[in-house]
KOLPAKE-932225 format. One record per residue: x, y, z of N, C-alpha, C in turn. Coordinates in steps of 0.05 Angstrom, whole numbers, padded with zeros to 5 digits, always signed. Each point is the difference from the previous one (the first is absolute). Last residue first. Example, Ala and Ser with C-alpha at 12.3 -4.5 7.8 and 13.67 -1.06 7.14 Angstrom:
+00257-00045+00142+00016+00024+00001-00015+00022+00014+00006-00115-00001-00018+00024+00000+00018+00024+00000
END
This chain:
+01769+00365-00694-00001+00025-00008+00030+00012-00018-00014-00094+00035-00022+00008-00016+00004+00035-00012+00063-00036+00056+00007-00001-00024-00024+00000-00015-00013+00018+00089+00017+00014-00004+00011-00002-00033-00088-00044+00037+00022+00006+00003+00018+00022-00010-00105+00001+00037+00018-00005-00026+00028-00002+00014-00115+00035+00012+00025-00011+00009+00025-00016-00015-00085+00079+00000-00003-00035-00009+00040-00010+00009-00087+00083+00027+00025-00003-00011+00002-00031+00005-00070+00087-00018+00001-00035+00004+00029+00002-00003-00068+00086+00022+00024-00010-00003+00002-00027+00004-00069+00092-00011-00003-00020+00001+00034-00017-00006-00049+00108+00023+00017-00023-00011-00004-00030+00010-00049+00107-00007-00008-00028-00006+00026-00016-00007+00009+00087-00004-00013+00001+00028-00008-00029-00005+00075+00071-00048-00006-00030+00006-00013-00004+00030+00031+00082-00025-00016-00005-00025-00022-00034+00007+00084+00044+00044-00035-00003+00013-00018-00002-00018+00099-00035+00024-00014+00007-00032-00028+00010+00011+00054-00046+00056+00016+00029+00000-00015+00011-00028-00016-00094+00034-00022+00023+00013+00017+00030-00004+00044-00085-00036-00013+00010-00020-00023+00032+00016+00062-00062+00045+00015+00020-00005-00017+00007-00018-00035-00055+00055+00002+00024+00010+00016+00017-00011-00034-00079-00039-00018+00017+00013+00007+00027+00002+00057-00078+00002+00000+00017-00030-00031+00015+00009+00018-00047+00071+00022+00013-00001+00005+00019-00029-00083-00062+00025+00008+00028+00014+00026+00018-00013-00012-00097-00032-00006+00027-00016-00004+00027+00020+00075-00057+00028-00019-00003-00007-00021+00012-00012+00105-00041+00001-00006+00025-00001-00034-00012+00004+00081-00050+00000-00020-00002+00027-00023+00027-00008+00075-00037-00090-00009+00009+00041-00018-00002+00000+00010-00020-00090+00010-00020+00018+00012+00006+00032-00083+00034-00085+00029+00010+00021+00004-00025+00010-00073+00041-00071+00009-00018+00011+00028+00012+00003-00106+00042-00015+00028+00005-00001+00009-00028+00010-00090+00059-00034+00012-00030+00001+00031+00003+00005-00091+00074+00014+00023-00003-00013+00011-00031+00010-00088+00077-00016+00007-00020+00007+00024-00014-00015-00047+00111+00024+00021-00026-00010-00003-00031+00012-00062+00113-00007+00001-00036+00000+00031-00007-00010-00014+00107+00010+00004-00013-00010-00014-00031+00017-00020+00111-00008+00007-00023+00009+00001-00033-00021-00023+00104-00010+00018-00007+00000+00014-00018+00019-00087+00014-00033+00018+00016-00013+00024+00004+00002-00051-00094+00010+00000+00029+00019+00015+00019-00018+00016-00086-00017-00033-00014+00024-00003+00032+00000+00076-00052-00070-00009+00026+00013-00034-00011+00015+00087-00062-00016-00024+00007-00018-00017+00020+00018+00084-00083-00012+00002+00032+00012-00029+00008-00021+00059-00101+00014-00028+00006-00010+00001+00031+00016+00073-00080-00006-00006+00013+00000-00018+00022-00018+00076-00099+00025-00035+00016-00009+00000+00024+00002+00083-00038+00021-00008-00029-00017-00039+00019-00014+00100+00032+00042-00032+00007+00003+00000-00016-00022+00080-00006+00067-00009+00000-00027-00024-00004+00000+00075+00018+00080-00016-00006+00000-00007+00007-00037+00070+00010+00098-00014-00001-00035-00021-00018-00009+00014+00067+00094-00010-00032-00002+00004+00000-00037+00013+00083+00035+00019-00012+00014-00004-00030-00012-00045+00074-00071+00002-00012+00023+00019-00012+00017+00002+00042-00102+00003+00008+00034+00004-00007+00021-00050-00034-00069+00016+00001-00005+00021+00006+00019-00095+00021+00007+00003-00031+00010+00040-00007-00007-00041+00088-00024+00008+00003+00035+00009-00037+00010-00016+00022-00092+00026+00017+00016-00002-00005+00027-00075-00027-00044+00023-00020-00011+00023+00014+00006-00078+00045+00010+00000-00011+00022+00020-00030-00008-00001+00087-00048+00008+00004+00029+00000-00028+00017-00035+00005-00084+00032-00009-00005+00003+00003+00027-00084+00017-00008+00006-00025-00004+00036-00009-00006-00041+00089+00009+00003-00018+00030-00003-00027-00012-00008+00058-00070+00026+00009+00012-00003-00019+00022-00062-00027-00078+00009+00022+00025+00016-00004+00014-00027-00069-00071+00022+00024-00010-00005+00012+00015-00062-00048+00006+00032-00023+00019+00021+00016-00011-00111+00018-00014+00020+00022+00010+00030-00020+00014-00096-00021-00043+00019-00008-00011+00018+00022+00006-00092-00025+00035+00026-00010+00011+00021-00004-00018-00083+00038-00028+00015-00035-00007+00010-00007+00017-00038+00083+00015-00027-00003-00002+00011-00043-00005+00054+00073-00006-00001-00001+00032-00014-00027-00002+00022+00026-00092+00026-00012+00015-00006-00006+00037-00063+00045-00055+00000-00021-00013+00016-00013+00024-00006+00091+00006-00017-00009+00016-00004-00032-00005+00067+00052-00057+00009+00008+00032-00021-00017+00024-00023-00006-00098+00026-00005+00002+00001-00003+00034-00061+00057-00035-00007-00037-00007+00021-00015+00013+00012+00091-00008-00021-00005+00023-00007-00035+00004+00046+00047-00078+00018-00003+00019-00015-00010+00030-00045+00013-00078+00014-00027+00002+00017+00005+00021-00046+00068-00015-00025-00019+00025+00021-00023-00006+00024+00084-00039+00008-00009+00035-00013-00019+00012+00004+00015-00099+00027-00005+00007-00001-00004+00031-00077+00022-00048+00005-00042-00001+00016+00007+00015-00023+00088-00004-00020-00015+00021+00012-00029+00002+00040+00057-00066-00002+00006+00023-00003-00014+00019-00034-00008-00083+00024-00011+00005+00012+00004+00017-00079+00046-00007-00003-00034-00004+00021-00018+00003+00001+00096-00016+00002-00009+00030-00015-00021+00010+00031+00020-00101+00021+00003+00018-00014-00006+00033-00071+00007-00060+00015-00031-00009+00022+00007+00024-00050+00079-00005-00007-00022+00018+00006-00029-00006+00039+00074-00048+00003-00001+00039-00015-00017+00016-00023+00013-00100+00029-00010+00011+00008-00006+00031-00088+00040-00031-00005-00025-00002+00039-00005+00012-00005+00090-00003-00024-00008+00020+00003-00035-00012+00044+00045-00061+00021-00002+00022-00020-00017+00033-00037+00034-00092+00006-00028+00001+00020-00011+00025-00030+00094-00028-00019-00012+00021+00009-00035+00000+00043+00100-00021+00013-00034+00005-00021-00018+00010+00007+00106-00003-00018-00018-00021+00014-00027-00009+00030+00070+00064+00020-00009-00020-00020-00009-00026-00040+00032+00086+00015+00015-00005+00018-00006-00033-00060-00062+00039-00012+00035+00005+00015+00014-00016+00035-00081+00012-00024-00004-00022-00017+00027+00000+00076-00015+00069+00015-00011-00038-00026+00012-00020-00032+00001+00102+00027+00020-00012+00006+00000-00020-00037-00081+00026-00020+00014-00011+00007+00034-00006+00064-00073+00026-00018-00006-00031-00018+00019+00000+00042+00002+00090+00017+00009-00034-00007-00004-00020-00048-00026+00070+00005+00031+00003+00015+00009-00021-00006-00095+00014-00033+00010-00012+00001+00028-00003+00074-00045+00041+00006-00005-00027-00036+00009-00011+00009+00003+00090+00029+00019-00009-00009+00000-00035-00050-00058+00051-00013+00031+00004+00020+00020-00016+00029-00098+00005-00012+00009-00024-00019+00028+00003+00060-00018+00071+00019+00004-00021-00019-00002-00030-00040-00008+00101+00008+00020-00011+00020+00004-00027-00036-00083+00021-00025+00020-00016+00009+00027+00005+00063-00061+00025-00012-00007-00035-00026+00013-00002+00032+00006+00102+00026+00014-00021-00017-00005-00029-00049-00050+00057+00001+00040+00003+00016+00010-00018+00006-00093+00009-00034+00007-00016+00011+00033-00005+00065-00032+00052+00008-00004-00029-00032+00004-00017-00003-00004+00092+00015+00020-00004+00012-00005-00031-00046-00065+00030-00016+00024+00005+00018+00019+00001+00035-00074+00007-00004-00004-00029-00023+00014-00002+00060-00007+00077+00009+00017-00029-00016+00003-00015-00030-00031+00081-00002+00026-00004+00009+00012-00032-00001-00095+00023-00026+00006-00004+00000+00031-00005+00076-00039+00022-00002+00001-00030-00022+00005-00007+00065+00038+00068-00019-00016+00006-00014-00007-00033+00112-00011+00028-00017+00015-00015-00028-00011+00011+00105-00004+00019-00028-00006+00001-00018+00020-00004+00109-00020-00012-00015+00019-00006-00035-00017-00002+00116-00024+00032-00031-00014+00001-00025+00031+00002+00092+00014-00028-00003-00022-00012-00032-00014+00008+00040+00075+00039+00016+00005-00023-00012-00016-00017-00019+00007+00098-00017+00021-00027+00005+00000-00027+00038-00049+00079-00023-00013-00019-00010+00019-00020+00098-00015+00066-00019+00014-00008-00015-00007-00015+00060-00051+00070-00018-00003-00025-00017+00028-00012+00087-00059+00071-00023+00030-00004-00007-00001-00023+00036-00081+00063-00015+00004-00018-00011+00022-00006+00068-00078+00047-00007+00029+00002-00008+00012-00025+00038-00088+00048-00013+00003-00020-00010+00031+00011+00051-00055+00054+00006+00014-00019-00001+00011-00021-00033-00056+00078+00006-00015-00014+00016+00014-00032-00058+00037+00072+00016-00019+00012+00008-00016-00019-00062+00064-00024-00007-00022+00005+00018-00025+00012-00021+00122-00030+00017-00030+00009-00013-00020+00011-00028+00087-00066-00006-00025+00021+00021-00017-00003-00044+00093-00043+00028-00003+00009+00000-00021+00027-00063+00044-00089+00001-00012+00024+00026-00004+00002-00066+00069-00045+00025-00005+00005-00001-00020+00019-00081+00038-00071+00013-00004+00031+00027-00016+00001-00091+00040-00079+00036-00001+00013-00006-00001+00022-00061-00006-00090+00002-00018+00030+00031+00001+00012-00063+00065-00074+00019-00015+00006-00003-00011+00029-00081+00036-00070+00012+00003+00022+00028-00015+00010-00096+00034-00068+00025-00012+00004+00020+00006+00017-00089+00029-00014+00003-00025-00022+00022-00015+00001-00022+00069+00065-00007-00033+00002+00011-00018-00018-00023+00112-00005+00006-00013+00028+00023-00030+00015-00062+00048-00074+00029+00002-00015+00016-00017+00033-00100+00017-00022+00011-00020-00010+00029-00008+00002-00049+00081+00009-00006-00023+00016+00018-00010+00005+00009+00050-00068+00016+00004+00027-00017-00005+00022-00027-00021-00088+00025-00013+00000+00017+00009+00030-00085+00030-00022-00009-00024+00010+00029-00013-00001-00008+00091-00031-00018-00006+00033+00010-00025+00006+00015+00006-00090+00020+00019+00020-00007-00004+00023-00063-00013-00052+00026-00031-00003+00017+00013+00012-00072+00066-00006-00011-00019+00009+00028-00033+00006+00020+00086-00060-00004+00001+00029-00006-00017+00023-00008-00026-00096+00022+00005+00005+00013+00010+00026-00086+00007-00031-00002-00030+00006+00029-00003+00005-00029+00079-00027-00013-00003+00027+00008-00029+00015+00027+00044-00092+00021+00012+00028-00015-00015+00030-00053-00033-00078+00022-00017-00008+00022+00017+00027-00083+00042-00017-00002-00020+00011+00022-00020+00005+00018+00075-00051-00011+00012+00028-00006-00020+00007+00009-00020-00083+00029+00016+00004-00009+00008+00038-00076-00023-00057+00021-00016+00009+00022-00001+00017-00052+00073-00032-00009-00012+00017+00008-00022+00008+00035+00053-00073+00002+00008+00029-00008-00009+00024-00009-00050-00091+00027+00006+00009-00002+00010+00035-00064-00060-00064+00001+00026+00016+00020+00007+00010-00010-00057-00089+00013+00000+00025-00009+00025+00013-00023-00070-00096-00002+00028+00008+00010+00001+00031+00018-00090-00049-00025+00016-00002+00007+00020+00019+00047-00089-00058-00006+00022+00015-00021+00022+00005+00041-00113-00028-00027+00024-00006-00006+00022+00023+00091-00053-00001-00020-00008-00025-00021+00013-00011+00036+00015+00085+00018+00006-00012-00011-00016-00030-00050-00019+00073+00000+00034-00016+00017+00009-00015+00005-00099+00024-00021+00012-00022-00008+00027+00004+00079-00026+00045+00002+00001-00028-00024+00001-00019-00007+00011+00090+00021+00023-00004-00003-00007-00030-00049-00064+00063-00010+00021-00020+00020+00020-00009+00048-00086+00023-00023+00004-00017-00027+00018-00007+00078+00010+00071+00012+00004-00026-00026-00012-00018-00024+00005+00080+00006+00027-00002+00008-00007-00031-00012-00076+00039-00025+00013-00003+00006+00026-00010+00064-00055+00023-00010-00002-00021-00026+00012-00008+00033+00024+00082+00030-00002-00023-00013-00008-00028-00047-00032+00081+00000+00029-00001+00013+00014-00021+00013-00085+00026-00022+00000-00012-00008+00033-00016+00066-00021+00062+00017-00007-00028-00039-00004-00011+00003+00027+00088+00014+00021-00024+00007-00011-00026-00039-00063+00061-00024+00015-00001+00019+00032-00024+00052-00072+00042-00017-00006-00029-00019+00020-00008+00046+00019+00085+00017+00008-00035-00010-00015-00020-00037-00005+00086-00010+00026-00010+00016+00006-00021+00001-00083+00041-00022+00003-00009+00005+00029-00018+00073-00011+00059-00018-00028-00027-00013+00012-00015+00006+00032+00084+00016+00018-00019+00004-00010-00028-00045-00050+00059-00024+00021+00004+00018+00022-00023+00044-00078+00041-00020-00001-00017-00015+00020-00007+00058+00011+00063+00014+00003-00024-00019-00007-00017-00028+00006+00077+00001+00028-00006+00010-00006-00035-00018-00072+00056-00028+00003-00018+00004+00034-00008+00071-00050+00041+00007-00002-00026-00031+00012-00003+00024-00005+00090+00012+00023-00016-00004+00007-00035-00030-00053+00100-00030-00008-00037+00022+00031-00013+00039-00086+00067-00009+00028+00001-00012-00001-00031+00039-00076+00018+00016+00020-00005-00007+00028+00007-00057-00075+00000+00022-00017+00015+00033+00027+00006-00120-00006-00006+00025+00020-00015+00031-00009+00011-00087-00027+00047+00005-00015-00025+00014+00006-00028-00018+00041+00093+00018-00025+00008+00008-00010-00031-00040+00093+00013-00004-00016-00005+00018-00024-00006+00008+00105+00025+00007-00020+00018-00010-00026+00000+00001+00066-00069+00022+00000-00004+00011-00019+00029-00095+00038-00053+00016-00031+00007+00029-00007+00005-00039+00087-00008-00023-00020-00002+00006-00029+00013+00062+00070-00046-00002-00001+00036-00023-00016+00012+00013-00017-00097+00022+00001+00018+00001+00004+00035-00061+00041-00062-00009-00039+00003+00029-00013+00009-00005+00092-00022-00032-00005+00024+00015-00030+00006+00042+00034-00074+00020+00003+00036-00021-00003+00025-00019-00020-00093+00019-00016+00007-00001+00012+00024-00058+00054-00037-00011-00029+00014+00029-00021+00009+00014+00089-00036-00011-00008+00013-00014-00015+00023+00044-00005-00091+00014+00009+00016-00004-00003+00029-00069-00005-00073+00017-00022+00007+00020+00004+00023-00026+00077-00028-00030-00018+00010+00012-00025+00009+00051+00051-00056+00004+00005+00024-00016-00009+00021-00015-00025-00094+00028-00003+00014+00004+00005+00031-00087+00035-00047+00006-00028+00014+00022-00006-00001+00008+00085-00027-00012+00002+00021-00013-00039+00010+00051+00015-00074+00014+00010+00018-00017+00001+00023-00037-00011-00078+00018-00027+00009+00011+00000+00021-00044+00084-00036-00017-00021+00009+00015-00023+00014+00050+00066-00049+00006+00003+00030-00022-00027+00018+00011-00009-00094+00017-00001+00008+00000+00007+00039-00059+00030-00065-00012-00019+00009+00031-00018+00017+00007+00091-00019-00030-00009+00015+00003-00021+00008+00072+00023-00066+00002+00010+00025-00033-00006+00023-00013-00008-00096+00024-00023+00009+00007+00004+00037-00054+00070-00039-00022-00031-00001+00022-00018+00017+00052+00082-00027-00018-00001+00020-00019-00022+00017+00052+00003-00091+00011-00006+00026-00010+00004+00024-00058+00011-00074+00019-00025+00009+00003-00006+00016-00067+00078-00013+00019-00003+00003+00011-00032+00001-00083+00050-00007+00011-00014-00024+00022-00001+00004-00055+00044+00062+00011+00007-00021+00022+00000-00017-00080-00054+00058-00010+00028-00009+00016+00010-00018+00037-00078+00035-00022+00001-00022-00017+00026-00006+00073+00002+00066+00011-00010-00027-00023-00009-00022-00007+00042+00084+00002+00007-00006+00013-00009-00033-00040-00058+00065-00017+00004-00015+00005+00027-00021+00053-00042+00055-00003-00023-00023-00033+00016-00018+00055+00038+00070+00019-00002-00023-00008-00016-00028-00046+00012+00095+00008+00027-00011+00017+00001-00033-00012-00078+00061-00029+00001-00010+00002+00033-00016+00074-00027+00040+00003-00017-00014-00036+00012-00024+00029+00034+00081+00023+00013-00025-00012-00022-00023-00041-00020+00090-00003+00019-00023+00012+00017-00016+00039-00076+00040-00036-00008-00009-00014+00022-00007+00089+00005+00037+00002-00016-00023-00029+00005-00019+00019+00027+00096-00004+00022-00020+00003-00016-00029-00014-00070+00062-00020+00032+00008+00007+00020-00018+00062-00069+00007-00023-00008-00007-00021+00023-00007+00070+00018+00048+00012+00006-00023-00032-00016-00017+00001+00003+00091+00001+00016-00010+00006+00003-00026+00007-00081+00043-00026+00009-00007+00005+00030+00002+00078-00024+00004-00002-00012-00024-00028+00000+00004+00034+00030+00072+00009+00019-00026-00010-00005-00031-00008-00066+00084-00018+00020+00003+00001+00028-00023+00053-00076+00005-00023-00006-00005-00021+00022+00005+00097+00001+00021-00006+00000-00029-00028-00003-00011+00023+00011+00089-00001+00026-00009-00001-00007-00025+00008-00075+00044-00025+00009-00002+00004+00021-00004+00035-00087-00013+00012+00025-00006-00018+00020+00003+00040-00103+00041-00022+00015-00021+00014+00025+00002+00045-00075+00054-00024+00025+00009-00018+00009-00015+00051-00101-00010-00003+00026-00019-00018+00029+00018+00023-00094+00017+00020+00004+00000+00004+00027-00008-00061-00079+00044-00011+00026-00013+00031+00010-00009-00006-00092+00038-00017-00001-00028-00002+00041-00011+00062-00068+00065-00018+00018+00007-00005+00013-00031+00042-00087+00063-00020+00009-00024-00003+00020+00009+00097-00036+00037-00035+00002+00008-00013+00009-00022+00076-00076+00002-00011+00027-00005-00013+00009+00011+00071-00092-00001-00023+00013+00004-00006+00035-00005+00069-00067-00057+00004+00020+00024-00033+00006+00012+00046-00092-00042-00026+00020-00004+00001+00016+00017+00061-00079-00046-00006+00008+00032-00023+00022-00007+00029-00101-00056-00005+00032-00001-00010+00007+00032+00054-00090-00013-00018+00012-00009-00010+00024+00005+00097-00033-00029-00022+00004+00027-00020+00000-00011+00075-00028-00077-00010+00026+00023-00020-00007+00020+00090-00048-00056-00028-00003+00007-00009+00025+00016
END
């Protein structure tokens, strides 16, 4: 028979996330030069008939509300990041916002690849030099904005801990290896930048090919290829921001950590529950169920899990039990 459940008290504290504000402020920069590379590209592509160029324009267009989006996540984050009625802090309206901005590429992706193939179907005459010059400008311009950008998008979480707990549990942990946080609002503005500098790339070489080689069909090709481009990193965007956005992270590394450390433990003990789900870029929520037939109480598993600093929100029930129960 077990006890009835004990409940480690907590204190609430709802903000868990500082924000990122050199990211936010780089990223309305990058906005800013976006918007007129963009207006530069879109109109240099209809004056001269360029594709890849057009493709590259309207492409960066997306890009500049992407990052717009961007934006506003991190406004509306610090906005509300000391509102009581954010139980977790407001970290995810970044990841949402990184969401958002990979449907907005995979839209983008199709758009590119459906006019590429009707120029590539019905072609028409190309201003090469003039292109070719707008297309080095816009390429300069994604360069600018990727070393913004480059800062943030991604960042490891290392620290070493080395804690005794009277009880001979000793714990050094390097994190850089395994817990890699990422800001995902920044990535997924730094992946806009990178896919319009790699179709600027792929517009420079089609129109090079078509000057020079008389390959004008190469201009429509390049823009199907940085269509495919574009799907390959926004799924991965989907993906990475999906999984925050589900709470479907019980494959991260601190969830085995925190069945090692209960394992471990002086008091034995068997996890009957357990719930791990990111609040922060790199903080973790756990709520965990354990039964023991000691005196152990949830303080006591508390305090060997506080060696994880990942883990700022714990919650501990322990249920009671005999010795041949377990």
């Amino acid at each position: 028979m077990t006890s009835p459940a004990s409940l480690a008290p907590h204190q609430h504290t709802h903000v868990f996330d500082e924000g990122n504000p050199l990211a936010e402020r780089n990223t309305r920069w990058a906005v800013l030069l976006t918007v007129v590379m963009m207006v530069a590209e879109i109109a240099g592509g209809y004056l001269f008939n360029s594709m890849a160029l057009l493709a590259d324009g309207w492409h960066m267009s997306s890009h500049a509300v992407a990052l717009g989006v961007s934006v506003l996540a991190y406004g509306a984050a610090r906005r509300w990041a000391r509102d009581g009625r954010f139980a977790f802090g407001t970290w995810k309206i970044e990841i949402l916002g990184g969401f958002s901005s990979a449907l907005l590429l995979i839209g983008v992706a199709g758009l590119m690849a459906f006019q590429s193939v009707e120029r590539l179907i019905s072609p028409t005459p190309i201003h090469y030099s003039q292109a070719v010059a707008v297309a080095v400008l816009g390429l300069g311009v994604n360069l600018i904005c990727a070393w913004l950008l480059r800062g943030g998008h991604h960042h490891g979480h290392g620290h070493g801990h080395g804690h005794g707990h009277g009880h001979g549990h000793a714990h050094e942990n390097a994190h850089d290896d395994h817990h890699d946080h990422h800001d995902l609002n920044l990535r997924a503005a730094y992946i806009h930048v990178l896919a319009d500098a790699a179709t600027s790339v792929l517009a420079i070489v089609a129109l090079l090919a078509g000057w020079y080689l008389g390959l004008s069909w190469l201009d429509p090709v390049m823009g199907i290829v940085g269509a495919v481009l574009v799907l390959v990193w926004a799924r991965g965007l989907v993906i990475d921001t999906g999984r925050v956005l589900l709470d479907a992270e019980m494959d991260a590394p601190v969830v085995q950590e925190v069945r090692d450390v209960i394992q471990a433990s002086p008091w034995p003990a068997t996890i009957t529950d357990l719930h791990v789900w990111r609040v922060g870029r790199s903080h973790y929520a756990c709520i965990l169920s354990v039964v023991t037939a000691t005196d152990a109480r949830p303080e006591d598993f508390k305090q060997l899990l506080a060696v994880h600093e990942e883990l700022r929100h714990i919650t501990v029930e322990v249920n009671r039990a005999t010795i041949a129960a377990l």
